[in-house]
Backbone as a ProteinNet text record, in pm:
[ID]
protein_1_A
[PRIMARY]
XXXXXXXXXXXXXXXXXXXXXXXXXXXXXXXXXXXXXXXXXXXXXXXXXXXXXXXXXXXXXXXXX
[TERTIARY]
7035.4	7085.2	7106.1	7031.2	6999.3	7128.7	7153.1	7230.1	7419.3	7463.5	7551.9	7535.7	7474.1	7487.3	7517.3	7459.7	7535.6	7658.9	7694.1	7844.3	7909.1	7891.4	7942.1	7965.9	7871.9	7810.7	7930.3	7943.8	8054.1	8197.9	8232.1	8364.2	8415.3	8329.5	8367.7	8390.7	8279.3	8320.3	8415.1	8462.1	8650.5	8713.3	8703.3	8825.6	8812	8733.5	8741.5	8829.6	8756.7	8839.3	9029	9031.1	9137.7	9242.8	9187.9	9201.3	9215.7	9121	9157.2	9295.2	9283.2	9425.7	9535.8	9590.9	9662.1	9676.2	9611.5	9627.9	9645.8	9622.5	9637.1	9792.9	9855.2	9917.4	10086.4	10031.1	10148.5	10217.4	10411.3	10478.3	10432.4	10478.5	10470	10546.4	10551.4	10661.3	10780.6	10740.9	10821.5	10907	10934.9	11032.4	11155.9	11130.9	11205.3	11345.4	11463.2	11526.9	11541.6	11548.9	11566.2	11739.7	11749.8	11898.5	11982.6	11977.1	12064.2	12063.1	11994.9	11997.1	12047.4	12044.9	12091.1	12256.7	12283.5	12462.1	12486	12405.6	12426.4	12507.9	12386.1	12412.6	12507.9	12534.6	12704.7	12775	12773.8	12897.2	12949.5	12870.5	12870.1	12897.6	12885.4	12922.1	13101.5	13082.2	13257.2	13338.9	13267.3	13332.4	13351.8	13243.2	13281.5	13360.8	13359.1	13480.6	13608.7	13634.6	13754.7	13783.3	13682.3	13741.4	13722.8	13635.2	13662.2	13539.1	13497.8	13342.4	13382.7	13348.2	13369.8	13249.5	13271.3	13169.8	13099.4	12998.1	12887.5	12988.7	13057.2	13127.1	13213	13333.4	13412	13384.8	13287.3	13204.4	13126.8	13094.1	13011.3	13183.7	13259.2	13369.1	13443.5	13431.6	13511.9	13388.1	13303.9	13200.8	13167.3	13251.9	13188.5	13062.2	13001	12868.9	12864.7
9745.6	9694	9804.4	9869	10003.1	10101.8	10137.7	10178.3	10145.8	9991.1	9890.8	9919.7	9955.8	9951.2	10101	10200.8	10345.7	10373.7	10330	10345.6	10213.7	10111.8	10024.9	10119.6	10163	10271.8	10371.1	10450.6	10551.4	10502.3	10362.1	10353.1	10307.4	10248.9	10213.4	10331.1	10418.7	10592.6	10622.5	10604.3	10643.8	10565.6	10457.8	10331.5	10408.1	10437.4	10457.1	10620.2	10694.4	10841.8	10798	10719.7	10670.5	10661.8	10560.9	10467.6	10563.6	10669.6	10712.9	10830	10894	10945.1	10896.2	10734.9	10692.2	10681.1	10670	10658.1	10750.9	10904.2	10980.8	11070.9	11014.8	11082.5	10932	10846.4	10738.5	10758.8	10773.8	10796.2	10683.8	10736.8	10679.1	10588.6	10426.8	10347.9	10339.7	10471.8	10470.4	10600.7	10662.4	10737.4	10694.2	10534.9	10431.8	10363.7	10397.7	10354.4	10212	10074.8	9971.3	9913.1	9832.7	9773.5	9815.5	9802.5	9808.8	9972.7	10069.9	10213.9	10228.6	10172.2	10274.9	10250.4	10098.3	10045.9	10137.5	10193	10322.2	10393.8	10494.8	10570.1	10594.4	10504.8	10481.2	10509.6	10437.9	10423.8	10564.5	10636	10796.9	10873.9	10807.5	10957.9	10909.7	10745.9	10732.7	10798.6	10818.4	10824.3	11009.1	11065	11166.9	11213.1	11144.4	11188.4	11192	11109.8	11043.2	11145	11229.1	11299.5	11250	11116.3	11033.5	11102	11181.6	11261.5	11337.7	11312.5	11376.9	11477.1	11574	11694.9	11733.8	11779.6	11718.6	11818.7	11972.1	11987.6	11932.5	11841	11734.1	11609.6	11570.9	11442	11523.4	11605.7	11669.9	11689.2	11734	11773.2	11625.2	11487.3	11390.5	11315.1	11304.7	11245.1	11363.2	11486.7	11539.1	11597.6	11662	11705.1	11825.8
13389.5	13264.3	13160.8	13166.3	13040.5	13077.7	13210.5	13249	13259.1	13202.1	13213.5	13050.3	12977.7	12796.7	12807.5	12856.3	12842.9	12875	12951.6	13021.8	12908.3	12865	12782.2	12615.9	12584.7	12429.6	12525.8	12608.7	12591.4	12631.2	12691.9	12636.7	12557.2	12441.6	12302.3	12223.5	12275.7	12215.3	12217.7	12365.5	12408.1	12340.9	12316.8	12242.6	12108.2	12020	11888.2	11915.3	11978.1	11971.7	11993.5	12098	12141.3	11965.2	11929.2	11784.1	11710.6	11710.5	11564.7	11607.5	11699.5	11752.8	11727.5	11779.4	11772.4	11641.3	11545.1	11384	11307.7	11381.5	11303.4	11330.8	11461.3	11549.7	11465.7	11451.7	11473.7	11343.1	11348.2	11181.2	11118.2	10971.1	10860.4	10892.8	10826	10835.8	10746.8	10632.6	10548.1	10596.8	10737.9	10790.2	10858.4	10874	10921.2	10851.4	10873.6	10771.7	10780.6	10652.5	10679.8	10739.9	10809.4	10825.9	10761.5	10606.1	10465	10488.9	10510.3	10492.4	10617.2	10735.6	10828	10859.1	10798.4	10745.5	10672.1	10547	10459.4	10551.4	10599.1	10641	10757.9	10817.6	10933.4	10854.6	10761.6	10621.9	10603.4	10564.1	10536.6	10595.7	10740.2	10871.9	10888.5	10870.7	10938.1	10826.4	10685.7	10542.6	10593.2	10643.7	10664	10750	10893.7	10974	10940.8	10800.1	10787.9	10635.2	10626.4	10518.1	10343.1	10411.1	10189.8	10133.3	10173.5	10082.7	9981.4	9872.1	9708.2	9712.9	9722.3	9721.5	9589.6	9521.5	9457.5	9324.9	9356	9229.7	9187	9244.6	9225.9	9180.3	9202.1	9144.1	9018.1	9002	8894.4	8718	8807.4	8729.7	8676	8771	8758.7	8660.6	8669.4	8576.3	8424.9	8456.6	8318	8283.7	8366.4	8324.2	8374.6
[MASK]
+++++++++++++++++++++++++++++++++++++++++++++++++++++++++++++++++

């Protein structure tokens, strides 16, 4: 019996080492873009293949600042 609780006491050891790995190892969920951001961001690549990107001194010059 004593022997069935040591081997029980070290693979809960392993489950927690396990656990805290996986927690320290797993991304942020805020690296994830949502639906609405990653439609964004399609938006932007087809906008770029296609040439409609206003480059940041052209938009800087058309707004005036």
């Amino acid at each position: 019996m004593q022997n069935e609780t040591k081997q029980i006491l070290n693979e809960l050891r392993q489950i927690r080492i396990d656990i805290e790995f996986i927690r320290d190892s797993m991304p942020d969920k805020e690296m994830f873009l949502t639906a609405s951001e990653e439609k964004l961001l399609e938006k932007s690549y087809n906008n770029e293949e296609k040439g409609k990107l206003t480059s940041n001194q052209d938009l800087r010059k058309e707004l005036e600042i």
